[in-house]
C-alpha positions in Angstrom: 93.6 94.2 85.1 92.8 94.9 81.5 92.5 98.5 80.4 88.8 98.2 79.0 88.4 100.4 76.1 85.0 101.9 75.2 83.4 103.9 71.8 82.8 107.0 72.0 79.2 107.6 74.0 79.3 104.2 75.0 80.0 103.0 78.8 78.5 104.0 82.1 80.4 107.2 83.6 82.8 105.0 85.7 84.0 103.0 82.7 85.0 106.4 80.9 86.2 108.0 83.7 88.6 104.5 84.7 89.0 104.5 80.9 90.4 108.1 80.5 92.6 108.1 84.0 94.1 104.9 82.6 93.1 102.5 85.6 92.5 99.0 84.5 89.3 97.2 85.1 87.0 93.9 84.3 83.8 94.7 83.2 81.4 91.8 84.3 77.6 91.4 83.3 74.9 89.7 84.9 70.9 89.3 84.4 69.4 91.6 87.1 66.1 90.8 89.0 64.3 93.6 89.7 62.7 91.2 92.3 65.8 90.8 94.1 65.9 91.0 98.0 69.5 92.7 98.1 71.1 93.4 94.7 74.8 93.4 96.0 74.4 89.9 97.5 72.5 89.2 94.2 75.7 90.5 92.3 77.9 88.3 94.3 75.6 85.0 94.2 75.4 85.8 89.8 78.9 86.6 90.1 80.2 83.2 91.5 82.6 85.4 93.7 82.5 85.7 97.8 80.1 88.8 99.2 83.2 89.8 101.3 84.8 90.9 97.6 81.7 92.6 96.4 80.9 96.3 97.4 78.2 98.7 97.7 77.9 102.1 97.7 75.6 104.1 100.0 75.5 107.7 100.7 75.2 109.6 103.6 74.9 113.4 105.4 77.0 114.2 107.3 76.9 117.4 109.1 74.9 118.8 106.1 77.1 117.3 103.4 76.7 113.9 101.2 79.8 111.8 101.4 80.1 108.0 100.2 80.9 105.0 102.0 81.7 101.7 100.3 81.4 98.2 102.2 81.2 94.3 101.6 77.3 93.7 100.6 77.4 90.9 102.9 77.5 94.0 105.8 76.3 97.5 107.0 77.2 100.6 107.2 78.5 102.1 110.4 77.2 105.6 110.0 79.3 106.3 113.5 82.6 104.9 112.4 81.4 106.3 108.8 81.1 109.9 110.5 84.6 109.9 112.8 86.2 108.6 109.8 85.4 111.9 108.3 85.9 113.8 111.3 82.4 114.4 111.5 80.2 114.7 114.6 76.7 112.5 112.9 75.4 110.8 109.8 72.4 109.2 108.8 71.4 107.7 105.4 70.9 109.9 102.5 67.7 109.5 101.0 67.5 107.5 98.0 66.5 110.7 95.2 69.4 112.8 97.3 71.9 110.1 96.3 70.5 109.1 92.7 70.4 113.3 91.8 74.0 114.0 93.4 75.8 110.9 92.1 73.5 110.5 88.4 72.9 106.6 89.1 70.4 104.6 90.2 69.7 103.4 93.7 71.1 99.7 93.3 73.8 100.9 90.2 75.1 103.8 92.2 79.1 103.3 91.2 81.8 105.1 93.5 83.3 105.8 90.9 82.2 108.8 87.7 79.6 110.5 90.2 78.5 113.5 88.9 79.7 115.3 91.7 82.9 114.0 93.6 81.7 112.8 97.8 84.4 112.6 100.2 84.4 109.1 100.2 85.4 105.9 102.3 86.1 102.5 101.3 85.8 99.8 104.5 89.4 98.3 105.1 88.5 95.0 104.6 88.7 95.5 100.7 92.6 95.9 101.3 92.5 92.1 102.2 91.8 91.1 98.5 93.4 91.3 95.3 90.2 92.7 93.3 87.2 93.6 94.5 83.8 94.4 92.7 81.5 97.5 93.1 78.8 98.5 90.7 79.8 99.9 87.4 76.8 102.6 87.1 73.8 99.8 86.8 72.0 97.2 87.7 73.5 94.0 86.4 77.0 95.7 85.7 79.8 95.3 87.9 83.6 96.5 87.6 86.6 94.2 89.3 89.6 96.4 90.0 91.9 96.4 92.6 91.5 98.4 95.9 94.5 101.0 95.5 93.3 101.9 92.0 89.8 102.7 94.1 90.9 104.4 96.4 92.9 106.0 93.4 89.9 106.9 91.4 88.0 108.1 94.2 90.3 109.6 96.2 88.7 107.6 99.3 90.4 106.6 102.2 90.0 103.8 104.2 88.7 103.0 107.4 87.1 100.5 109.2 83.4 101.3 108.4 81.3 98.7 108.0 79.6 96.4 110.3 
Protein backbone atom coordinates (compact mmCIF):
# COMPACT_ATOMS: atom_id res chain seq x y z
CA UNK A 1 0.00 0.00 0.00
CA UNK A 2 0.98 3.56 -0.72
CA UNK A 3 1.57 5.88 2.20
CA UNK A 4 -1.13 8.56 1.26
CA UNK A 5 0.03 11.88 2.22
CA UNK A 6 -2.35 14.75 3.13
CA UNK A 7 -2.09 18.90 3.67
CA UNK A 8 -2.34 20.13 6.59
CA UNK A 9 -6.32 20.26 7.69
CA UNK A 10 -7.11 18.27 4.89
CA UNK A 11 -8.29 14.41 5.16
CA UNK A 12 -10.92 12.75 7.19
CA UNK A 13 -9.57 11.78 10.81
CA UNK A 14 -8.67 8.13 9.68
CA UNK A 15 -6.47 9.38 6.73
CA UNK A 16 -4.38 11.57 9.30
CA UNK A 17 -4.35 9.25 11.89
CA UNK A 18 -3.08 6.22 9.15
CA UNK A 19 -0.98 9.11 7.84
CA UNK A 20 0.83 10.08 11.10
CA UNK A 21 1.19 6.16 12.49
CA UNK A 22 2.80 5.49 9.09
CA UNK A 23 0.30 2.74 7.85
CA UNK A 24 -0.17 2.61 4.16
CA UNK A 25 -3.47 2.96 2.55
CA UNK A 26 -5.55 3.51 -0.98
CA UNK A 27 -7.85 6.25 -0.80
CA UNK A 28 -10.73 5.39 -3.18
CA UNK A 29 -13.74 7.77 -4.16
CA UNK A 30 -17.07 7.07 -5.27
CA UNK A 31 -20.46 9.19 -6.13
CA UNK A 32 -22.71 8.42 -3.05
CA UNK A 33 -26.63 8.07 -3.28
CA UNK A 34 -28.18 9.35 -0.51
CA UNK A 35 -31.06 7.03 -1.94
CA UNK A 36 -29.17 4.03 -1.47
CA UNK A 37 -30.68 0.83 0.14
CA UNK A 38 -27.37 -0.24 1.89
CA UNK A 39 -24.30 2.07 1.45
CA UNK A 40 -21.66 -0.71 2.16
CA UNK A 41 -23.07 -2.92 -0.62
CA UNK A 42 -23.38 0.37 -2.59
CA UNK A 43 -19.56 0.96 -1.90
CA UNK A 44 -18.67 -2.47 -3.12
CA UNK A 45 -21.15 -2.42 -6.28
CA UNK A 46 -19.28 1.47 -7.13
CA UNK A 47 -16.18 -0.07 -6.16
CA UNK A 48 -16.07 -2.99 -8.65
CA UNK A 49 -14.60 -5.14 -5.76
CA UNK A 50 -16.50 -8.34 -3.99
CA UNK A 51 -18.91 -7.29 -0.76
CA UNK A 52 -16.92 -10.04 1.17
CA UNK A 53 -13.68 -7.41 0.91
CA UNK A 54 -15.79 -4.39 1.89
CA UNK A 55 -16.50 -3.63 5.66
CA UNK A 56 -18.73 -1.77 7.90
CA UNK A 57 -18.61 -0.54 10.99
CA UNK A 58 -21.39 -0.65 13.59
CA UNK A 59 -21.35 0.05 17.12
CA UNK A 60 -22.77 -1.53 19.96
CA UNK A 61 -23.38 -1.58 24.14
CA UNK A 62 -22.19 -3.78 25.69
CA UNK A 63 -22.75 -4.15 29.29
CA UNK A 64 -23.03 -0.25 29.46
CA UNK A 65 -19.98 0.44 27.21
CA UNK A 66 -19.80 1.26 23.23
CA UNK A 67 -17.36 -1.08 21.47
CA UNK A 68 -17.08 -1.50 17.51
CA UNK A 69 -17.50 -4.38 15.42
CA UNK A 70 -16.47 -4.52 11.78
CA UNK A 71 -17.95 -7.10 9.21
CA UNK A 72 -18.29 -7.89 5.35
CA UNK A 73 -21.38 -5.55 4.25
CA UNK A 74 -22.65 -8.41 2.41
CA UNK A 75 -23.51 -9.75 6.41
CA UNK A 76 -24.68 -9.02 10.02
CA UNK A 77 -23.57 -8.50 13.02
CA UNK A 78 -23.65 -11.25 15.59
CA UNK A 79 -24.26 -9.04 18.63
CA UNK A 80 -23.80 -12.65 20.73
CA UNK A 81 -20.53 -13.75 19.14
CA UNK A 82 -19.84 -9.75 19.09
CA UNK A 83 -20.49 -9.79 23.08
CA UNK A 84 -18.41 -13.22 24.05
CA UNK A 85 -15.81 -11.96 21.86
CA UNK A 86 -15.46 -9.21 24.39
CA UNK A 87 -16.08 -11.31 27.29
CA UNK A 88 -19.19 -9.65 27.72
CA UNK A 89 -22.53 -11.10 28.98
CA UNK A 90 -25.11 -8.88 26.12
CA UNK A 91 -25.11 -6.32 23.36
CA UNK A 92 -27.54 -4.74 21.31
CA UNK A 93 -27.09 -1.90 18.63
CA UNK A 94 -26.07 1.41 19.65
CA UNK A 95 -28.26 3.98 18.55
CA UNK A 96 -27.31 5.84 15.54
CA UNK A 97 -26.64 9.74 17.50
CA UNK A 98 -24.74 7.41 20.32
CA UNK A 99 -22.41 6.19 17.59
CA UNK A 100 -22.20 9.40 15.32
CA UNK A 101 -21.37 11.63 18.84
CA UNK A 102 -18.78 8.93 20.30
CA UNK A 103 -16.95 8.12 17.02
CA UNK A 104 -17.40 12.01 15.26
CA UNK A 105 -18.73 10.33 11.81
CA UNK A 106 -21.70 9.88 10.20
CA UNK A 107 -23.97 6.97 10.33
CA UNK A 108 -23.00 5.36 6.85
CA UNK A 109 -19.07 7.06 6.99
CA UNK A 110 -18.48 5.88 10.41
CA UNK A 111 -14.52 4.70 9.81
CA UNK A 112 -12.91 2.26 12.50
CA UNK A 113 -10.34 3.94 12.29
CA UNK A 114 -9.55 8.10 13.82
CA UNK A 115 -12.74 7.81 16.19
CA UNK A 116 -12.81 10.41 18.44
CA UNK A 117 -12.78 8.14 21.26
CA UNK A 118 -10.91 4.69 20.90
CA UNK A 119 -14.03 1.44 21.23
CA UNK A 120 -12.73 -1.88 22.09
CA UNK A 121 -13.08 -3.10 18.78
CA UNK A 122 -13.48 -6.36 16.62
CA UNK A 123 -12.85 -6.97 13.16
CA UNK A 124 -14.81 -10.49 11.77
CA UNK A 125 -12.11 -13.13 10.79
CA UNK A 126 -13.01 -13.45 7.46
CA UNK A 127 -11.06 -10.17 6.57
CA UNK A 128 -7.82 -12.30 7.38
CA UNK A 129 -8.72 -14.26 4.07
CA UNK A 130 -7.85 -11.21 1.84
CA UNK A 131 -5.00 -9.30 0.99
CA UNK A 132 -6.85 -5.70 1.37
CA UNK A 133 -9.96 -5.01 2.49
CA UNK A 134 -12.10 -1.73 2.32
CA UNK A 135 -13.87 0.07 5.27
CA UNK A 136 -15.16 3.60 5.19
CA UNK A 137 -12.61 6.37 5.37
CA UNK A 138 -14.82 8.91 7.56
CA UNK A 139 -17.70 9.52 4.73
CA UNK A 140 -20.04 8.71 2.56
CA UNK A 141 -18.51 7.98 -0.87
CA UNK A 142 -14.89 7.57 0.72
CA UNK A 143 -13.37 4.35 1.25
CA UNK A 144 -9.76 3.28 2.52
CA UNK A 145 -8.10 -0.25 1.10
CA UNK A 146 -5.49 -1.45 3.58
CA UNK A 147 -4.53 -4.60 4.61
CA UNK A 148 -6.10 -6.44 7.71
CA UNK A 149 -3.01 -6.62 10.11
CA UNK A 150 -2.38 -2.84 9.59
CA UNK A 151 -6.35 -2.75 10.93
CA UNK A 152 -6.22 -4.53 13.42
CA UNK A 153 -2.88 -2.48 13.92
CA UNK A 154 -4.55 0.91 13.86
CA UNK A 155 -7.32 -0.10 15.93
CA UNK A 156 -6.07 -2.29 18.18
CA UNK A 157 -9.05 -4.78 17.30
CA UNK A 158 -8.95 -8.30 17.50
CA UNK A 159 -10.54 -10.71 15.55
CA UNK A 160 -13.14 -12.99 15.97
CA UNK A 161 -15.73 -14.69 14.16
CA UNK A 162 -18.53 -12.08 14.39
CA UNK A 163 -20.51 -11.69 11.73
CA UNK A 164 -23.28 -13.57 10.36
Amino acid sequence: MAKKKHAAGGGTPATLALTAAGIGFDLHHYEHDPRAASYGLEAAEALGVEPARVFKTLLANLDGALVVGVVPVDGQLDLKALARALGGSKAVMAEVGAAERATGYVAGGISPVGQKKSHRTVLDESAQGHATVFVSAGRRGLDLEMTPADLVAITDAITAQIGR
